[in-house]
C-alpha positions in Angstrom: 24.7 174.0 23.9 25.6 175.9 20.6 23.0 178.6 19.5 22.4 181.2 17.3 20.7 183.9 15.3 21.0 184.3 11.6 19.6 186.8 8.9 18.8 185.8 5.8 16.8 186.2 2.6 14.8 184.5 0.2 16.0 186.5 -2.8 17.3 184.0 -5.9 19.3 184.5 -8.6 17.5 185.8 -11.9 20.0 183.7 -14.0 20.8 180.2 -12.3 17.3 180.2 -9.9 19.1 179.6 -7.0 18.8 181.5 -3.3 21.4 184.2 -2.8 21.7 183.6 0.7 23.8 185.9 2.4 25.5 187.0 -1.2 22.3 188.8 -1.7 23.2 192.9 -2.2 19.8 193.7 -0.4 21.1 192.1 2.8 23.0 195.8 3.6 19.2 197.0 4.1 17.8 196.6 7.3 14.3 196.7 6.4 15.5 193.6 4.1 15.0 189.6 4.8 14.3 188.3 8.0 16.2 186.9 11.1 16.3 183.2 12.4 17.8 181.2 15.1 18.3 177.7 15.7 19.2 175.9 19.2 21.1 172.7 19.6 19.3 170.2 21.7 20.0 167.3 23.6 20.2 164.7 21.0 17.9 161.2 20.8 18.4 158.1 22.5 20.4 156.5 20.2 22.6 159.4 19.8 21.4 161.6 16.5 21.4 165.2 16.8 18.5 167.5 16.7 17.8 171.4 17.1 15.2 173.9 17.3 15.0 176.3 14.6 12.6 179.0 13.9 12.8 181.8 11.3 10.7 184.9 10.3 11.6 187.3 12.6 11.6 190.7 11.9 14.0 191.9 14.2 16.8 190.8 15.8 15.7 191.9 18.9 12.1 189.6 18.6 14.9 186.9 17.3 17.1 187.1 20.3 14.3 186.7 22.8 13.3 183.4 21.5 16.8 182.2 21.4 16.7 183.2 25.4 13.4 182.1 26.0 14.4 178.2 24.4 17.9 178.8 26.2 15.8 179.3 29.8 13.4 176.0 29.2 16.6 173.8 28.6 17.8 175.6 31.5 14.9 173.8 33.6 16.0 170.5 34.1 19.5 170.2 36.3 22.5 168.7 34.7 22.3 165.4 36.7 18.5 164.6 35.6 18.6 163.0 32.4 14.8 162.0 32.1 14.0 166.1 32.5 16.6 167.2 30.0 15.1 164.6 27.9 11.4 165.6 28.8 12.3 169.4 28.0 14.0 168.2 24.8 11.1 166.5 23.3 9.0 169.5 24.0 10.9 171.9 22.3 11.2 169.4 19.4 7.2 168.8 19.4 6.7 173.0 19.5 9.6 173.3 16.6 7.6 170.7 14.6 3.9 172.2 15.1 5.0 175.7 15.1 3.0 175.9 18.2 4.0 179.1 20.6 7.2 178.5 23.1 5.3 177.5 26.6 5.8 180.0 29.9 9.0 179.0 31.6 7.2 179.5 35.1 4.2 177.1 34.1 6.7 174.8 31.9 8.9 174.8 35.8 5.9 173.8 37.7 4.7 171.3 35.4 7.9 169.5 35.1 8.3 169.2 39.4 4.8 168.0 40.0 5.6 165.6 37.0 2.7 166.5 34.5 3.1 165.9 31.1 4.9 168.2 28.8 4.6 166.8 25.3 0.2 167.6 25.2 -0.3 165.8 22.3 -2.5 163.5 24.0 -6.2 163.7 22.6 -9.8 164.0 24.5 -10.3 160.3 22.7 -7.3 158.9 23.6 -8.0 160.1 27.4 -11.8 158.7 27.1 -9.9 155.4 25.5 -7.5 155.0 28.7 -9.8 155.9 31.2 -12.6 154.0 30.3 -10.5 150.5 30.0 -9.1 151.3 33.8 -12.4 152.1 35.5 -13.4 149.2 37.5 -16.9 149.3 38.1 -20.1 147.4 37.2 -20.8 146.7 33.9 -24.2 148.5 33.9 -22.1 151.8 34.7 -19.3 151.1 32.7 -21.8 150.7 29.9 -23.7 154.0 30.5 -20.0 155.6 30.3 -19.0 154.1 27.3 -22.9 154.6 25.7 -21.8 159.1 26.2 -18.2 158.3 25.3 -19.1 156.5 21.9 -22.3 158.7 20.8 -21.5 162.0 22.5 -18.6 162.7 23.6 -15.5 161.7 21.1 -17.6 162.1 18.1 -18.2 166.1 18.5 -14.5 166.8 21.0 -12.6 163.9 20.4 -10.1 165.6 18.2 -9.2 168.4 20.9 -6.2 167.7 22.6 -6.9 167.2 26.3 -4.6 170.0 27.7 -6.5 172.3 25.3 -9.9 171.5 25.5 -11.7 174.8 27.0 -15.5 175.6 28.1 -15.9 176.9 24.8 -15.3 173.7 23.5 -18.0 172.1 25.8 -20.8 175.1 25.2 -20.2 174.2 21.6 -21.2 170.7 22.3 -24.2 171.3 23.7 -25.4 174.0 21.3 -25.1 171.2 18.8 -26.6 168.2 20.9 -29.8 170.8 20.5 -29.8 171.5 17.1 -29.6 167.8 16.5 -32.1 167.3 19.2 -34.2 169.9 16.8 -33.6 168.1 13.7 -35.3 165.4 15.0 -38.0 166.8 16.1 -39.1 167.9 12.9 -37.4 164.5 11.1 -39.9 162.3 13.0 -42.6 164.9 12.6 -42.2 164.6 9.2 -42.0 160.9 9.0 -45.3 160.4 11.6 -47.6 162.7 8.8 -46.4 161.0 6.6 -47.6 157.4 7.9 -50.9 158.8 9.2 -51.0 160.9 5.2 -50.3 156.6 4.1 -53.1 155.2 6.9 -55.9 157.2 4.8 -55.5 156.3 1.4 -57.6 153.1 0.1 -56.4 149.9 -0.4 -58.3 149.0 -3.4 -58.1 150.6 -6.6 -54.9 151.3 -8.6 -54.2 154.9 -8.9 -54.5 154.1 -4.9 -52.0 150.7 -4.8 -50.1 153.3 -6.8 -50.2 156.3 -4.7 -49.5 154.2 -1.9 -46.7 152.8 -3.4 -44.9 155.9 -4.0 -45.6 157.1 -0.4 -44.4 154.2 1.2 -41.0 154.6 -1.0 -40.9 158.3 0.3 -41.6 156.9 3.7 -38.7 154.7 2.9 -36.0 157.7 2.3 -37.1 159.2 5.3 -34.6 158.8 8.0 -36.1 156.8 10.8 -38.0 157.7 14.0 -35.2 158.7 16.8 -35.1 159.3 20.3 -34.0 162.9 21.0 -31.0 163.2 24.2 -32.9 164.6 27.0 -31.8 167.1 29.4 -30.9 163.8 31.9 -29.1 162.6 29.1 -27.7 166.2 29.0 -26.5 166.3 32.3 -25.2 162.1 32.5 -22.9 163.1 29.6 -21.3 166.2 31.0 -21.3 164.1 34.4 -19.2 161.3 32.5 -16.6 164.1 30.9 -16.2 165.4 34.2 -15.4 162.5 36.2 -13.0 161.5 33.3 -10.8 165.3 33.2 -11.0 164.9 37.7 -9.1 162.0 36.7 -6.6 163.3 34.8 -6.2 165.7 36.8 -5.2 163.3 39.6 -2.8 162.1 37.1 -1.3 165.2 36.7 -2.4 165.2 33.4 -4.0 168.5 33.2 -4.7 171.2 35.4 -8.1 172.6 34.4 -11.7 170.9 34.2 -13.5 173.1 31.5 -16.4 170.1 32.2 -16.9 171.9 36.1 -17.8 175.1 34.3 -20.5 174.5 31.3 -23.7 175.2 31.9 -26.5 173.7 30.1 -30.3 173.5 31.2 -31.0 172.4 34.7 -32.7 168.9 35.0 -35.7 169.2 37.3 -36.9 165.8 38.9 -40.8 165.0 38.5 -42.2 165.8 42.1 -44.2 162.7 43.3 -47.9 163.6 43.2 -51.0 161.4 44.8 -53.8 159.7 43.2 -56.4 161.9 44.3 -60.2 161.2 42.7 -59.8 164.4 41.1 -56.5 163.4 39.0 -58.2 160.1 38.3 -61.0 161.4 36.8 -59.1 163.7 34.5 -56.4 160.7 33.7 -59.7 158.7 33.0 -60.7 161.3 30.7 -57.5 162.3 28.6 -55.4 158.9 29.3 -52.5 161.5 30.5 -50.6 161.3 33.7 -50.5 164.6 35.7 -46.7 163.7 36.8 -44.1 161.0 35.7 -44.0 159.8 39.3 -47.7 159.2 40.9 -47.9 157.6 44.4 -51.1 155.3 45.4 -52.9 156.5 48.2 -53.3 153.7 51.5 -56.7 152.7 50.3 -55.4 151.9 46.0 -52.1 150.1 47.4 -54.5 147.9 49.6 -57.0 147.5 46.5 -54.1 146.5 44.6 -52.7 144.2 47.4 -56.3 142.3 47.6 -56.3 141.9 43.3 -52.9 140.2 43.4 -53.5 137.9 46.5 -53.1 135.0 44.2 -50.5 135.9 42.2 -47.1 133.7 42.4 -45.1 137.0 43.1 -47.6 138.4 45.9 -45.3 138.2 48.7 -42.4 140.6 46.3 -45.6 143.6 45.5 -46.3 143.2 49.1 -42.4 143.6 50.1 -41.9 146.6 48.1 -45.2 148.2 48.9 -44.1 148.0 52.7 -40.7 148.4 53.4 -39.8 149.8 49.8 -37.1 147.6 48.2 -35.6 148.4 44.9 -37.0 146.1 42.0 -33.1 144.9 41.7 -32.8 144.1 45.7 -36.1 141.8 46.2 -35.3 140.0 43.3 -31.9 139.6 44.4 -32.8 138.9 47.7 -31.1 136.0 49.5 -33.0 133.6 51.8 -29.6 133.6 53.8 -29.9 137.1 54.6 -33.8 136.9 55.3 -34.3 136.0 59.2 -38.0 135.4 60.0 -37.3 134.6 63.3 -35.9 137.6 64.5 -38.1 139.5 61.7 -34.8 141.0 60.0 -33.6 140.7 56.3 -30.1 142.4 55.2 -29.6 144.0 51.6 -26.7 142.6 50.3 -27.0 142.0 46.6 -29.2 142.6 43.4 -29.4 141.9 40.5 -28.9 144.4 38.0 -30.0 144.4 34.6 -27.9 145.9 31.3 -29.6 145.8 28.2 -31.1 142.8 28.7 -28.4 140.7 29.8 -28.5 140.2 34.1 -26.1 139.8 36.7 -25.8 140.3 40.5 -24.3 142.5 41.8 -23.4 144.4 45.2 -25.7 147.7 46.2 -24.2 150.3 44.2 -23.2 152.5 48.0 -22.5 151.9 51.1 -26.1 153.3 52.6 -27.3 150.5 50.0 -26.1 147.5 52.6 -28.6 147.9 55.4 -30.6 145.9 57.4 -34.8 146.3 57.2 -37.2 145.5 60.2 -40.0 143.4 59.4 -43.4 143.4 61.2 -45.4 140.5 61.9 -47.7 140.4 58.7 -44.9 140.5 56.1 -43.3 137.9 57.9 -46.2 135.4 57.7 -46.7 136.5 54.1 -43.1 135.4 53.3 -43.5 132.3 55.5 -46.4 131.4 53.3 -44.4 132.1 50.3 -41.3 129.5 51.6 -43.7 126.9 51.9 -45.5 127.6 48.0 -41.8 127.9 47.0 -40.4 124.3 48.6 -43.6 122.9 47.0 -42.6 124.0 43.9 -39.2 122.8 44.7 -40.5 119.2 44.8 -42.8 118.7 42.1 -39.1 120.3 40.1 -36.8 117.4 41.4 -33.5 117.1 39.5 -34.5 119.9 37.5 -34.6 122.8 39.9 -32.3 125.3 40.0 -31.1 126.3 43.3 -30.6 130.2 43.3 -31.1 130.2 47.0 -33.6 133.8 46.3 -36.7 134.6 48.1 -37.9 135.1 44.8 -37.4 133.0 41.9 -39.2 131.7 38.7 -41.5 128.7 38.8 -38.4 126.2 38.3 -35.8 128.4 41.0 -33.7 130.5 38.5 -33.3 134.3 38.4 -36.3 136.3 37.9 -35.5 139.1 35.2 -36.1 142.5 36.5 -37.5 143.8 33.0 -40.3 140.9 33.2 -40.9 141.3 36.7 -41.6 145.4 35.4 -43.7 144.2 32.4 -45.8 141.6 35.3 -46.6 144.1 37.4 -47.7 146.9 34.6 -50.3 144.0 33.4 -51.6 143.4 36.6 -52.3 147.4 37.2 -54.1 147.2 33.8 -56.0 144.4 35.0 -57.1 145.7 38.6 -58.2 148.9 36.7 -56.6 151.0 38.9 -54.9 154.5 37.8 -51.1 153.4 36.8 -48.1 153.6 38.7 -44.2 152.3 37.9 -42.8 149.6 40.0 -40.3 152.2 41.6 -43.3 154.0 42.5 -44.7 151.3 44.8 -41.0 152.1 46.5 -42.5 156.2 46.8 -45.4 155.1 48.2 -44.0 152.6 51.0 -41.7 156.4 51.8 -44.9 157.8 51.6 -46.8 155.7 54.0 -43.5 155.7 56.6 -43.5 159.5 56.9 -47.6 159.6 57.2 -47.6 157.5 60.3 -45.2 159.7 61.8 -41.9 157.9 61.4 -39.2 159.8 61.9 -37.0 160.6 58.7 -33.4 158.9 59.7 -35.3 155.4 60.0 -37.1 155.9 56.7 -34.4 156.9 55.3 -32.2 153.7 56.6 -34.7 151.6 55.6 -35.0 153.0 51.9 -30.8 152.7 51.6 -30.3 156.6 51.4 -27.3 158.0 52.5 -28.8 161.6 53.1 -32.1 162.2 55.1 -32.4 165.5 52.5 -32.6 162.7 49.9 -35.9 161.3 51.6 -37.6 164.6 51.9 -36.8 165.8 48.4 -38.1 162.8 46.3 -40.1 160.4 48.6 -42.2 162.6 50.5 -45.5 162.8 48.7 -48.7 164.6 50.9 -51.8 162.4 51.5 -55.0 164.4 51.2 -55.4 163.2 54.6 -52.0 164.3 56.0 -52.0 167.8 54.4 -55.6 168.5 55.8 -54.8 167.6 59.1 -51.1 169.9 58.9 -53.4 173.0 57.5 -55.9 172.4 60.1 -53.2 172.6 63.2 -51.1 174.9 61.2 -54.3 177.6 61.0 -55.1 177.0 64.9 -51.4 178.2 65.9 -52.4 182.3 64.7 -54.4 184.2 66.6 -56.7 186.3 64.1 -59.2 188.6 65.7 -61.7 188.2 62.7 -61.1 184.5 63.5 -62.3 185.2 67.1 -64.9 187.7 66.3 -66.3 184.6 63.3 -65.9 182.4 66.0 -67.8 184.3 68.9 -70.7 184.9 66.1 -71.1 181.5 65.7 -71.6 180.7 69.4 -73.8 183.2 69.6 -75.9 181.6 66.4 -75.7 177.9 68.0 -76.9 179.5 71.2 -79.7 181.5 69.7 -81.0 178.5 67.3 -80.9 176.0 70.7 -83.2 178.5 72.8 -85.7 178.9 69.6 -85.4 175.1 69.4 -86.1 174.3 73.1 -88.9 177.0 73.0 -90.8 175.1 70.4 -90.3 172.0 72.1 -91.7 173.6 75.0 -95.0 175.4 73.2 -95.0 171.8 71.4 -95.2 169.9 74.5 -98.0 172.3 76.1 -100.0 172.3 72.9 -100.5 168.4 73.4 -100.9 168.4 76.3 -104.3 170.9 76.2 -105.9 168.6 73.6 -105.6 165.6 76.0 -107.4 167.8 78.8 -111.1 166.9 78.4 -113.8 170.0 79.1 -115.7 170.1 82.2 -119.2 169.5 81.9 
């Protein structure tokens, strides 16, 4: 195809106003105007021409090279592939257009056989659009993605284009999720002095109607109390981005994940800690809980066990406390998958809640299908539940619903998980022990597995994990009991001569204090025995 280099000026004609062009007497210079080319492309699908022109060059040299560079990217596609010749065309035309740099023939080569896209005008938003309407997932998931897509992510990188977007772009992000994070802070700092500033003036009284009038209006402007975005929040949103740029990199899309490389804070889980009597009395004295995650010990889960023997739900606290079923799992819980003869019940389904709509669903992996072993008193426990529940079932009639759940409201439909969490919370308050979250009855059954010496695989089968490693990083909380007993044996296995020598010492003590006993004894027993001796006569 037809190309070519051109010099040319913008000089103009005092007089008439119009561009010389190449009439222009300066032209003979060669430090005067500048050089240009323009390339003939491949023309549009319904046949009208178009080119690539650029201009500004100082030399014809710098001009030239262009002209060869634009020549060697047409020169990509073969002659008998019209959809690359047309691929390559609309590149050029897109780089002409945005003045953007030519692309590297090598990378442009590469691209075009492993069938990426060329044009890049695609944005981060547009990906996040597309990908988000073809994931097919939950809706509880789907609504976590599209919660970071919508508040996070498009908002502060949606207008990158996606072949662009670098770590730079990310660190920014995040740098500015903090400083908003910041703002907050004080914003609801602000707002809560204010209030308490309000709580303290009198009611009665004008100048104080008045005064408290005018605060409430400030209190008014103030923009309202907001949750700051955690570092789990953090860390869910750069998880989101990443799984969406994998994506397009499957697709060919892109070739870098900037989202793989950012580094923002680390998230560090809560570490399960016990209810000792120490950590009770402190809790009892500041109201604060020494960890987020707080594991009963055998003796409160029993306490707590005993308060709610009467309660409708007994047989679900007693369920999770035991064999450690999520919240979502016993109260999705099928009777058709719950065996009592052969003491067996398979996790199959929950129910999962979003917002505060429900639905059932499947476990969210495949360690989550599994079946649990029942021993004999939690299988009387449900028996006796069966029977309360096909009484209820009767006195119901026409107006049960049939769920077919182990557990169910009074009339047979779903329980909802948030007011089975609010249930249990109330009854904690009630039994006056220190508090725990539902989950945590789930710690604690971990908990009381590993303490009885079961081994890890089979507690970690029964809790649905699919690593062991999992178990022992956020399940396995020390009784006092347990950890006594492991630094008892643990200080028996080394050999310390001071040890020995205490040791020996000791003995020798014991010994010592026995022979001083038995000697009194002895002068004791002789000392009797001469005032029972009557004097001879």
């Amino acid at each position: 195809m037809k190309g070519s280099t051109h010099r040319r000026c913008y000089c103009r004609d005092p007089k008439t106003g119009k561009p010389l062009g190449k009439n222009c007497p300066k032209l003979s210079g060669r430090k005067h105007g500048s050089y240009s080319i323009r390339q003939e492309l491949p023309p549009h699908e319904d046949g009208t021409r178009r080119s690539f022109s650029r201009a500004g060059y100082e030399t014809l040299k710098a001009a030239q090279a262009d002209l060869d560079h634009v020549r060697a990217l047409l020169g990509l596609a073969d002659a008998d592939d019209p959809e690359g010749i047309a691929l390559i065309a609309a590149m050029l035309e897109e780089v002409c257009d945005e003045k953007a740099p030519l692309p590297n023939v090598e990378e442009t080569r590469r691209r075009l056989r492993s069938g990426q896209d060329l044009i890049g005008r695609l944005t981060v938003s547009e990906w996040l659009d597309r990908w988000l309407e073809g994931k097919r997932i939950r809706k509880s998931g789907l609504s976590r993605y599209e919660t970071d897509i919508r508040v996070h992510l498009k908002p502060r990188i949606g207008h990158h284009r996606l072949d662009r977007l670098r770590v730079s772009h990310l660190s920014e992000m995040f740098t500015a999720i903090a400083d908003a994070n910041a703002e907050i802070l004080e914003q609801n700092a602000q707002r809560r002095n204010a209030v308490a500033e309000l709580a303290d003036v009198p009611w009665k009284g004008p100048e104080n109607r008045a005064r408290r009038k005018s605060m409430k209006a400030a209190i008014d402007a103030m923009p309202p109390f907001r949750r700051v975005t955690g570092p789990a929040t953090r860390l869910h949103i750069k998880a989101t981005l990443r799984t969406a740029l994998n994506d397009a990199i499957g697709q060919q899309i892109i070739t870098f994940n900037p989202a793989a490389h950012v580094e923002i804070d680390l998230v560090r889980k809560p570490k399960a800690l016990v209810w000792t009597d120490e950590r009770i009395a402190k809790w009892r004295q500041t109201g604060e809980k020494p960890s987020p995650v707080m594991v009963w010990t055998p003796e409160q889960t029993g306490a707590f066990l005993d308060f709610v023997a009467e309660d409708r739900l007994y047989a679900m606290w007693h369920l999770i406390a035991f064999r450690g079923l999520r919240r979502g799992e016993a109260c999705g819980q099928p009777w058709s998958e719950t065996n009592l003869d052969t003491h067996f019940l398979t996790v199959s389904s929950q129910l999962v809640q979003d917002g505060w709509d429900v639905e059932t669903s499947e476990p969210k992996t495949d360690s989550g299908h599994r079946v649990i072993a029942l021993d004999d008193d939690t299988v009387k426990v449900l028996k006796r539940h069966r029977e309360r529940q096909e009484a209820d079932r009767e006195e119901w009639g026409s107006a049960w619903v049939d769920t077919g759940l182990v557990f169910t409201q009074e009339d047979g439909s779903w329980l909802h998980p948030g007011k089975v969490t609010d249930l249990f919370e109330r009854l904690i308050a009630a039994s006056g022990l220190p508090p725990i979250r539902l989950h945590d009855l789930r710690h604690g059954a971990a908990t009381l597995m590993l303490a009885a010496g079961i081994d890890v695989k089979i507690v970690s089968d029964t809790l649905g994990h699919s690593d062991t490693r999992i178990t022992r990083d956020i399940y396995q909380s020390v009784l006092p009991h347990v950890g006594k007993n492991a630094a008892e044996a643990t200080a028996k296995l080394v050999p310390l001569q001071r040890k020995a020598e205490a040791e020996q010492a000791a003995r020798k003590a014991a010994k010592a204090a026995k022979k001083a006993k038995d000697k009194a004894k002895t002068q004791a027993k002789a000392k009797k025995k001469g005032k029972r001796k009557k004097p001879n006569k």
